[in-house]
N, C-alpha and C positions, 0 to 999 in steps of 0.2 A: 151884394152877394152873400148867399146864407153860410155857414160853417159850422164843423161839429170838430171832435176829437177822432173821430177813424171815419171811413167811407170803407162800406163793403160792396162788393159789385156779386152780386148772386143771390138769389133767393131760393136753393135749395137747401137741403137740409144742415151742411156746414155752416154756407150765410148765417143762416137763420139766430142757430145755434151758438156763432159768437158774438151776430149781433145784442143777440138776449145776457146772455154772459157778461160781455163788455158794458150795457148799458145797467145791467144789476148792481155793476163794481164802480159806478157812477160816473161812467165817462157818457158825454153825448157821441148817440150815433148813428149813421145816415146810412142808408142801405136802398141801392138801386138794385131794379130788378124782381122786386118783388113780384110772386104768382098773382094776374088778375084773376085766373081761375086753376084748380087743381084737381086735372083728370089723373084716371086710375088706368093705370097703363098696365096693370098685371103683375108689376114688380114688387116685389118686397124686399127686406131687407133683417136678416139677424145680429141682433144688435147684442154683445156680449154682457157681462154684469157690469164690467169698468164703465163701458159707455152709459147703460142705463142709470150706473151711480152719479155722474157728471150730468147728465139730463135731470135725472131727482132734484140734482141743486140747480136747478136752473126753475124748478116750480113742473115742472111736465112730466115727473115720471108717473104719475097714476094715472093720468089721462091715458099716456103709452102702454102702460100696461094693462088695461080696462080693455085697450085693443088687440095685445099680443098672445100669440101662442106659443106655448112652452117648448123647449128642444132640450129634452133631455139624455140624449144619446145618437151617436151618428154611426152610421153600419157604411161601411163600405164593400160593395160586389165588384169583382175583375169579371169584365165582359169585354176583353180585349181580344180575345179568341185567341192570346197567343199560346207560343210555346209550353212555357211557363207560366202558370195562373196564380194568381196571388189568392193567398185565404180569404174569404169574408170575416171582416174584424168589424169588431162593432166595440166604440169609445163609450163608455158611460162617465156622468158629471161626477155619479157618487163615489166613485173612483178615486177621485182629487179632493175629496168632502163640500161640494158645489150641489145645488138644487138641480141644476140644468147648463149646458153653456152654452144657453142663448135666448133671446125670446124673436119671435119671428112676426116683425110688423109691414103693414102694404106699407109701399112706399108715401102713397096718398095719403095714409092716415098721419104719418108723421109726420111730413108737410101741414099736416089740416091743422094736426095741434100744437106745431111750431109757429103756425101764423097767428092763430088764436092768443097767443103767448105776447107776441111779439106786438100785436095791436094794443095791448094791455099795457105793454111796458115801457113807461116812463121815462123820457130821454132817448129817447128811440123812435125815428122818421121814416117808416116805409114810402117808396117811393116805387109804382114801374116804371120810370127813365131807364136807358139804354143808357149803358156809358161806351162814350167812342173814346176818351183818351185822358191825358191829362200832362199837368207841364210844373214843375219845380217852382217854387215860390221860397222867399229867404226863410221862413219857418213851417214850409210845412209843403202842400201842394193843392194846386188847381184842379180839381174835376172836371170834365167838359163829358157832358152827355148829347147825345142825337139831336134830341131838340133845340141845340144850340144855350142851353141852362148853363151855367159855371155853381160850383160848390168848392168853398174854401176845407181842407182836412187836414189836421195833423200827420193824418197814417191813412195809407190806402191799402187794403186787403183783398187779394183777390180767390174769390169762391167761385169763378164765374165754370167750373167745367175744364176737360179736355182741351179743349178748344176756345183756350182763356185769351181775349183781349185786353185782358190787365196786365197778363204774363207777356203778350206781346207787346204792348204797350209802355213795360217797363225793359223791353231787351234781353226778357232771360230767357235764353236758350235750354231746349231739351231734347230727350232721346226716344224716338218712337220704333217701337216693333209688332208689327202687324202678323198676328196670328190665320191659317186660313180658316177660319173657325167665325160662327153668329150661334149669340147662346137667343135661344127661343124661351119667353115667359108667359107665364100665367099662372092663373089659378085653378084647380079641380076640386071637383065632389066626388067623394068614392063612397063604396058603401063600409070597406073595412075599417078596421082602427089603425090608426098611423104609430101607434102607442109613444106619441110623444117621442120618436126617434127619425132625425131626419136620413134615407136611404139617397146614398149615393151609389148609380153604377158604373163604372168605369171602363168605357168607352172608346175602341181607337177615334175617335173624332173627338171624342172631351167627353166630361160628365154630364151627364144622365139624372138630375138629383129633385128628390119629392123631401120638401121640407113641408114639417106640420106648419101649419096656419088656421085651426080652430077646429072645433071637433067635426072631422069627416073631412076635414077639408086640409087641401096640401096647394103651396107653391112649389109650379115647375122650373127648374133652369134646368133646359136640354140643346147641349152645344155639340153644331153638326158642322160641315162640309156649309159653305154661302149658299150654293148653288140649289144644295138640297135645302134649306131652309128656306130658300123663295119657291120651291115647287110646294110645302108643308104649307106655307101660308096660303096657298094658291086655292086649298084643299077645301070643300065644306065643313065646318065644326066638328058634325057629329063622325062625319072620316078622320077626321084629326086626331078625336078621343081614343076611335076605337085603335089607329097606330099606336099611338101613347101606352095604352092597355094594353095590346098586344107587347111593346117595346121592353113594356117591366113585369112582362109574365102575367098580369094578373095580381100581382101581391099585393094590391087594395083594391083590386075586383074591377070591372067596368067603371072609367072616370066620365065625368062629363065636366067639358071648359064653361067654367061660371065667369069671366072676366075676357076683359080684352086680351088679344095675342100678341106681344111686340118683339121684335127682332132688333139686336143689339151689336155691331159689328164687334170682335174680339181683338183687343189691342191694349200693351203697356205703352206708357206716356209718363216722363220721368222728366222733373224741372232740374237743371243741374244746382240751381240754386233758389233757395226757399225765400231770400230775402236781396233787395235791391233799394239803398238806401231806406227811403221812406216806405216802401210797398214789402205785404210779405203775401205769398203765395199758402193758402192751406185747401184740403179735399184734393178732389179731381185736379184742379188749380195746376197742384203739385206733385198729384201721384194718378195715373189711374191703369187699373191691369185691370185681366179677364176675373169674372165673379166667381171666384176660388177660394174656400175656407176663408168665407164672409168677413175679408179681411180688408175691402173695401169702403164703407160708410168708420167702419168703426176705427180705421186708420186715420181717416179725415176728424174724425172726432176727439182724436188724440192730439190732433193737431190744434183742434181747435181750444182742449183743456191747454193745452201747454201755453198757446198764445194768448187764453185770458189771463193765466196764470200771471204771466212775465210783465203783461200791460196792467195788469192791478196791481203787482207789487211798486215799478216803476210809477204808475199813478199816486199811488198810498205815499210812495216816497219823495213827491215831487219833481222829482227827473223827466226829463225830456221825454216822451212814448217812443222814441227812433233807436234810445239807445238799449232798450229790450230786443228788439228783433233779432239783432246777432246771437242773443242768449236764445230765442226759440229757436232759431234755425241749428243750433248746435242740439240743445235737446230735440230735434225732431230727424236731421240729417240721417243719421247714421239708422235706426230704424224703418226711415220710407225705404231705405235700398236695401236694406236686408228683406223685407218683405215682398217688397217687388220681385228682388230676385228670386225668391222664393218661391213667391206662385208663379212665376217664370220658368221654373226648373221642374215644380210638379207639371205644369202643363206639357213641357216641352219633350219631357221624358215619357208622357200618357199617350201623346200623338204620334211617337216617332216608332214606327215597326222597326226596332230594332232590337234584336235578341238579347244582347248584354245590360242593355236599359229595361226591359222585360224581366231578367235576371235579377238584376238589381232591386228593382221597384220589388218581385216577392220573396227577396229576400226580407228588405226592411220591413213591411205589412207583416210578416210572420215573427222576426224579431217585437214587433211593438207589439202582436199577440199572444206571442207567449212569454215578454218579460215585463211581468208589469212597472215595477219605477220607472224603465224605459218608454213605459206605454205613457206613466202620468206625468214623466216629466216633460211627451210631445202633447200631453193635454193639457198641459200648464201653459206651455209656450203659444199652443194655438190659441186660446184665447182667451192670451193678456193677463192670466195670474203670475206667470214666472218672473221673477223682474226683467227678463227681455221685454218684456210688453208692457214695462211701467215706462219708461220713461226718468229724463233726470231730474230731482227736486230740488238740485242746489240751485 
């Protein structure tokens, strides 16, 4: 029976990400699940400076960024028809003294040069084995995959998703809340300039939002009604586009959808606990909400800095790798729920026709417009300069 120092069960972009990490800081490391092939489903993903700093060190940020589009400012429009309408504010980087707060890569490309990365790297087993489960061993644990394979590991980590067989395989319970809401992706060509600012419009069904992704070209997330998003897909292309255009007025002209279309159903999914003995939960695994203030990939990659962090020191130190875990589930606990709840509360408040929430919402939009510290220290927070979004380094 073969063995390493950690087993990780996922091969998206978290997986990946600590696989490479873990195995740079010299632990051996076995990783199920990897992508046989990596289709482009239309998603992308903005990735803030923090995360693309922690990528740098891992050997992949220039590849990343050869492929990213810049986001240098975010405009938000109230098209909620209500009562009360909130002002169009629009956030600038330079604001905070930041280039941009964000770069905007397909999901597929970061995939493509996380894998590329990870065949390269040294002490590091890609494997596509399924894992179906695993069983306590006096130092460490039994992997059992599909195929009937056993893997001896120190530490099991599970990246596997939402819908994690590691999390259920280890007993940890979580809390799920189902939105009625599917955000619709892709990618367009317009003919205007997006000038480097991603437009959000706000929506009673959700937001409406064109992030830049390379010159002329924007990714969609447009979150509807379920129902109405299986008649949109139902739709020919070129009808598609012209709804889309019609939907945002025109403000970067007739689009045309270059990419696939995928429909995402909308839902938080919350682990009560990050860690179970020898297994620790990061990404999806452990957190996952609707795609709100790109707080999703880059939260999992917080998780994922933290957990190399803990398992290198503990490595470096000689120490058991089990008795880190407790230390990342404390630096990572207290900010998965603050953020969940968070985009919890802006969603729930966007969706909900009710006049005091209406009320409320342009009050604060107008407060963050016309106070600026007030404005830069919610652009601090959103993405991850404030020390809310560092994290702890003891």
């Amino acid at each position: 029976m073969s063995g390493s120092d950690v087993t990780i069960v996922g091969g998206g972009a978290a997986g990946l990400g600590a696989a490479l990490g873990l195995a740079q800081a010299g632990l051996s490391v076995h990783l199920l699940g990897a992508p046989t092939a990596i289709r482009d489903d239309g998603r992308s993903a903005a990735l803030f400076q923090t995360s693309l700093d922690f990528l740098a060190g891992l050997g992949v940020g220039p590849a990343l960024q050869a492929r990213a589009a810049i986001m240098r400012a975010i405009r938000i429009i109230d098209l909620t028809g209500g009562l009360v309408r909130a002002p169009t504010t629009t956030f600038r980087a330079i604001e905070i003294g930041q280039e941009a707060f964000g770069w905007n890569i397909a999901n597929a490309d970061i995939l493509a040069v996380l894998m590329e990365a990870a065949r390269q790297m040294p002490g590091l087993t890609l494997s596509d084995a399924q894992f179906r489960g695993f069983r306590n061993a006096p130092e460490g644990i039994v992997v059992e995959m599909a195929d009937g394979a056993r893997h001896e590991s120190r530490l099991l980590v599970g990246a596997d998703g939402q819908n994690s067989k590691t999390r259920e395989a280890a007993g940890i319970s979580f809390r799920t809340k189902d939105y009625p809401q599917t955000a619709l992706t892709c990618r367009l060509r317009h003919p205007k300039d997006h000038e480097d600012i991603s437009t959000e419009f706000h929506t009673r069904e959700g937001p409406f939002t064109f992030v830049p992704s390379g010159e002329g070209i924007s990714s969609l997330v447009w979150v509807m009604r379920p129902d109405r998003a299986e008649n949109m897909l139902a739709l020919p292309r070129e009808r598609l586009a012209e709804i889309i255009t019609r939907r945002a007025s025109s403000f970067l002209g007739p689009v045309e959808i270059i990419s696939a279309f995928g429909a995402v159903p909308m839902r938080k999914r919350v682990a009560d606990r990050l860690v179970s003995g020898r297994v620790a939960l990061i990404g999806e695994a452990a957190h996952a909400f609707p795609p709100i203030g790109a707080q999703g990939l880059n939260l999992g990659l917080k998780d994922v800095e933290s957990l190399v962090r803990r398992l290198t020191a503990a490595h470096q130190a000689g120490a058991d790798l089990a008795s880190a875990l407790p230390l990342y589930a404390q630096d990572r606990k207290l900010d998965m729920e603050m953020r969940a709840s968070g985009v919890d509360l802006m969603n729930s408040a966007l969706i909900a026709d009710f006049l005091p929430l209406d009320i409320t919402r342009a009050l604060a939009l107008t407060a963050l417009k016309q106070i600026a510290p007030l404005r830069q220290l919610a652009m601090r927070i959103g993405s991850w300069t404030a020390p809310f979004g560092q994290g702890r380094n003891a």
